[in-house]
C-alpha positions as a Markdown table, in Angstrom:
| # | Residue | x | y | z |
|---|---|---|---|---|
| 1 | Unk | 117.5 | 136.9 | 109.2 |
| 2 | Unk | 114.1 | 138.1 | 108.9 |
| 3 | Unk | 112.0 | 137.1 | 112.5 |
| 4 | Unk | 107.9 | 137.2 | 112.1 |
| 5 | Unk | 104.8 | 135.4 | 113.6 |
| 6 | Unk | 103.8 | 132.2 | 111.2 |
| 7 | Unk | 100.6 | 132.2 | 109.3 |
| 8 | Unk | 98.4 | 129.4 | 108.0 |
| 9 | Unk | 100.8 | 130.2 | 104.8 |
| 10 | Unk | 104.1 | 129.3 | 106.4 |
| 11 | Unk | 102.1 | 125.4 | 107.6 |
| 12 | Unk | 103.3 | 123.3 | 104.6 |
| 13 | Unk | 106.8 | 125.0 | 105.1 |
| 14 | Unk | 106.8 | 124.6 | 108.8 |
| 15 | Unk | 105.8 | 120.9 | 108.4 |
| 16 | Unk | 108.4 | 119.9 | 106.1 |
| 17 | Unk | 111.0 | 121.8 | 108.2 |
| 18 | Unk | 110.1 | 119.8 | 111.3 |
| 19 | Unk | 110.1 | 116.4 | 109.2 |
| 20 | Unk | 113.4 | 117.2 | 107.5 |
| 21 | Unk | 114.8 | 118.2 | 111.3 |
| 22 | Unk | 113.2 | 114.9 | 113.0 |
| 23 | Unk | 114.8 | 112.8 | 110.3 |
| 24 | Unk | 118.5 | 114.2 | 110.8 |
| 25 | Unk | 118.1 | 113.9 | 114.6 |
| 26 | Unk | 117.3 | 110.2 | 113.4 |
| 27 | Unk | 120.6 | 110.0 | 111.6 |
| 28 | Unk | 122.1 | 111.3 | 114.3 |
| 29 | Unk | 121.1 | 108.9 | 117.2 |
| 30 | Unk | 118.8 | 112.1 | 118.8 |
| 31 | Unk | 115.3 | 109.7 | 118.8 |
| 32 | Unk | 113.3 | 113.2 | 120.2 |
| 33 | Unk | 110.6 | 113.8 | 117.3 |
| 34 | Unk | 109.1 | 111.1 | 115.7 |
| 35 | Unk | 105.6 | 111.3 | 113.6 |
| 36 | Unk | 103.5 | 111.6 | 116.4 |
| 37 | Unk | 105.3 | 114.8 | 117.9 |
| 38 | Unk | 105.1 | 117.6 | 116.6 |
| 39 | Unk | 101.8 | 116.6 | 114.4 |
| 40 | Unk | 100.1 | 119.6 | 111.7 |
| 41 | Unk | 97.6 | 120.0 | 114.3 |
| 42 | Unk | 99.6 | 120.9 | 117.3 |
| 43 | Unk | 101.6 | 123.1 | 114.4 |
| 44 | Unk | 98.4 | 124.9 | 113.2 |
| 45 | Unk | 97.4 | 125.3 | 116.7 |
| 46 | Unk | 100.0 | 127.1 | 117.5 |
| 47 | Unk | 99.9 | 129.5 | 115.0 |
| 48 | Unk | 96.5 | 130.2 | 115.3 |
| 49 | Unk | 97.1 | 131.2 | 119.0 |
| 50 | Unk | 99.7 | 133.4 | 118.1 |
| 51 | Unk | 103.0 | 131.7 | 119.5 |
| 52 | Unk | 104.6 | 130.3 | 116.1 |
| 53 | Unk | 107.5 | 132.5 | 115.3 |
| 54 | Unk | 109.7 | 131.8 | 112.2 |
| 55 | Unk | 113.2 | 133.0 | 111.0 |
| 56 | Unk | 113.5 | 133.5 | 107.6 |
| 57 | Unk | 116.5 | 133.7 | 105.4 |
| 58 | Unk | 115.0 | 134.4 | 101.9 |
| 59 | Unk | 111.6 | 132.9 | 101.2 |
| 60 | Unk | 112.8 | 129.9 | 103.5 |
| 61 | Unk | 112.3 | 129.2 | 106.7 |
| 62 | Unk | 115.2 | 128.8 | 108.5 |
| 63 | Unk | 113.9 | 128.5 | 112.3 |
| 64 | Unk | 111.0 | 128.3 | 114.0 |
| 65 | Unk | 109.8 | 128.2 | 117.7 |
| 66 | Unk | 106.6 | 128.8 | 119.9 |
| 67 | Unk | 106.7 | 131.3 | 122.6 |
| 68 | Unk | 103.7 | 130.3 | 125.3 |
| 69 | Unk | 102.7 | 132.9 | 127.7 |
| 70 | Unk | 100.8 | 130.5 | 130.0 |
| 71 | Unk | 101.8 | 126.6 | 130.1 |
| 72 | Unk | 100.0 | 123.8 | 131.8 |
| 73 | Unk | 101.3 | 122.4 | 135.1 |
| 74 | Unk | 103.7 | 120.1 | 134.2 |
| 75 | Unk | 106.5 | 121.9 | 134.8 |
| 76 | Unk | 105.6 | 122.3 | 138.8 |
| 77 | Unk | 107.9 | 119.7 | 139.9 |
| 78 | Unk | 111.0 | 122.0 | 139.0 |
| 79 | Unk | 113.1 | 124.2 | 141.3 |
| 80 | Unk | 112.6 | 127.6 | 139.7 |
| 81 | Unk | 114.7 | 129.8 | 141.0 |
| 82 | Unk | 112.8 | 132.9 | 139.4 |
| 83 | Unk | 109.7 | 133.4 | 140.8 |
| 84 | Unk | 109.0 | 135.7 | 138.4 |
| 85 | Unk | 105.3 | 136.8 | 137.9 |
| 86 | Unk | 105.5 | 136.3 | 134.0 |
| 87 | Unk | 107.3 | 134.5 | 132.0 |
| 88 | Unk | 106.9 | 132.5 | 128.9 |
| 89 | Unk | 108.0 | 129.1 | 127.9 |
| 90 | Unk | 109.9 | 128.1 | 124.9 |
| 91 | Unk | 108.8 | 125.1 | 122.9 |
| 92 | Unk | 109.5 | 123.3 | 119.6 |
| 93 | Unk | 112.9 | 125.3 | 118.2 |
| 94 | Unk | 113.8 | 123.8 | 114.9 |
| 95 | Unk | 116.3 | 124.7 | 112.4 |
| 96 | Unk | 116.4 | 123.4 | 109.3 |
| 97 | Unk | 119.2 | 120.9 | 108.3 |
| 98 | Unk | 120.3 | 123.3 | 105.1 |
| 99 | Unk | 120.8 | 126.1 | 108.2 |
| 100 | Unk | 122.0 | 124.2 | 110.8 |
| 101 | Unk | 125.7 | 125.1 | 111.7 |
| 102 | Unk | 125.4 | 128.6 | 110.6 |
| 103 | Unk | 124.8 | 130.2 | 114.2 |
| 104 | Unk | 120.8 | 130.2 | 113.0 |
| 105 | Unk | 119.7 | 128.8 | 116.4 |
| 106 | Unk | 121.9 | 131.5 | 118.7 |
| 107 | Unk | 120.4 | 134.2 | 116.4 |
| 108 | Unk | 116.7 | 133.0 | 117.0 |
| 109 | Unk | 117.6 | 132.5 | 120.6 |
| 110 | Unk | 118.9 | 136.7 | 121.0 |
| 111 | Unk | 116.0 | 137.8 | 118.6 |
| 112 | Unk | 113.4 | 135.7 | 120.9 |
| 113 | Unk | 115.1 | 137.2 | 123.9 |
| 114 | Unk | 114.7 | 140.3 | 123.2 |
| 115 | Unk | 111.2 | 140.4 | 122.0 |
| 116 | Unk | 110.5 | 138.5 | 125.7 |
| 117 | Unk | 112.4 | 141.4 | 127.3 |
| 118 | Unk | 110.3 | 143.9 | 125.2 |
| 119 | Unk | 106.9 | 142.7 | 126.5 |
| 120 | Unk | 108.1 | 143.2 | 130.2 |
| 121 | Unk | 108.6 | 139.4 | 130.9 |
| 122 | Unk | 111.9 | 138.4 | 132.6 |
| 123 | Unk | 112.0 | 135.0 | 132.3 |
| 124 | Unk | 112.2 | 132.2 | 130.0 |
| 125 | Unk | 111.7 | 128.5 | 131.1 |
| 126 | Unk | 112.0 | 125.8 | 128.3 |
| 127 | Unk | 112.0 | 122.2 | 128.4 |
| 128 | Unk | 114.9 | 120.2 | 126.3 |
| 129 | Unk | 115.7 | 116.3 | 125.8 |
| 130 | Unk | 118.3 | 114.5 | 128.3 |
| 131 | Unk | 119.7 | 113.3 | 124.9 |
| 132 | Unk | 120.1 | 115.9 | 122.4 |
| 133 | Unk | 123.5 | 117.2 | 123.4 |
| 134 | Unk | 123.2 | 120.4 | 120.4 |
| 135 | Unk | 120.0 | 121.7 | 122.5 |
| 136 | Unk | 121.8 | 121.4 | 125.9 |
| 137 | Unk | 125.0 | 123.2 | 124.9 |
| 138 | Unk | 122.5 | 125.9 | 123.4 |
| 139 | Unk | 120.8 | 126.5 | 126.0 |
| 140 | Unk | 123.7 | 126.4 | 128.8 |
| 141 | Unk | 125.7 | 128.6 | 126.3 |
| 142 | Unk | 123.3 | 131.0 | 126.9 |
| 143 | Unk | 123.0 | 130.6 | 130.2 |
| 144 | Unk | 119.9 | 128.5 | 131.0 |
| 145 | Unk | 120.1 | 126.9 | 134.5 |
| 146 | Unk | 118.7 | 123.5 | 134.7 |
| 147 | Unk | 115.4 | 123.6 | 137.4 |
| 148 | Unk | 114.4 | 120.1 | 137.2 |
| 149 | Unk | 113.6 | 116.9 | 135.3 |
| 150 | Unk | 110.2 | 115.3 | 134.0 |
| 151 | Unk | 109.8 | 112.6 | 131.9 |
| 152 | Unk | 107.4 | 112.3 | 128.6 |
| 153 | Unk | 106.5 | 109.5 | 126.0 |
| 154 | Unk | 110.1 | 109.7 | 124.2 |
| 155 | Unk | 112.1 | 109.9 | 127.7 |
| 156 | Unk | 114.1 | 112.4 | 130.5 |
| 157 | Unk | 113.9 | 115.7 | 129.8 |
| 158 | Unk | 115.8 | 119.2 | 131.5 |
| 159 | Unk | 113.7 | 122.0 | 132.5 |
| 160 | Unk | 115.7 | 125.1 | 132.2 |
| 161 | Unk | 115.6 | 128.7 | 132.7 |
| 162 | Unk | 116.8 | 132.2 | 132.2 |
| 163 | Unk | 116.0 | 135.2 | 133.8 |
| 164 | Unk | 116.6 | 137.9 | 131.3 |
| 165 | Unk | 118.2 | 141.8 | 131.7 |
């Protein structure tokens, strides 16, 4: 898998990803996306800032997933345990239905690891939904420590980090 920033190319790909992703989490009892979250704008947005990375196997988008380098103050309520100077927050990681139970998510997650580690930050903090059981095991796999709780429009979510190597 081939990991790169998105462009304003990769928006009509990205967009249909995210739908076809919010529509299985439908099927599956997961009610975390819905049409007003993640909208084209906050997509474009985010890859005009620079934090919209993609995995791609072929020409296809496999993954995707924003990597912020400064986030609003929402997360303060937490119990970070890393008081880490730096560190960036993990947002929006999507695979694809057609990818999804072919290790594509633990890929992106040691590929956006290890670019982290290579810009000298040593922490990852990442918010996931109290009812998407996939995300949770993911990120506990990997050893993500839950800091804290915080509730938004669609419910509980866990506030979670890592402090990388």
């Amino acid at each position: 898998m081939e990991f790169l920033a998105a462009t304003e190319y990769d928006l009509p790909q990205l967009m249909s990803l995210y739908r076809a992703a919010t529509r299985q989490m439908d099927k599956i009892g997961i009610p975390q996306w819905d049409e007003k979250y993640p909208t084209e704008s906050i997509i474009r947005e985010d890859i005009i800032r620079g934090q919209m990375h993609v995995g791609c196997i072929g020409e296809r988008i496999a993954v995707a997933y924003v990597l912020e380098e400064c986030h609003a103050g929402d997360y303060e309520p937490a119990a970070w345990r890393y008081d880490e100077p730096s560190f960036v927050v993990l947002h929006r990681l999507c695979v694809h239905p057609d990818f999804q139970g072919q290790r594509v998510a633990q890929t992106a997650m040691e590929a956006l690891e290890t670019e982290v580690l290579t810009r000298g930050i040593n922490a990852i903090r990442l918010d996931a939904f109290s009812q998407n059981p996939v995300a949770l095991h993911l990120y506990e796999s990997r050893g993500y420590v839950k800091a804290g709780e915080i509730v938004y429009r669609k419910g509980l979510f866990y506030l979670y980090e890592k402090k990388l190597s």
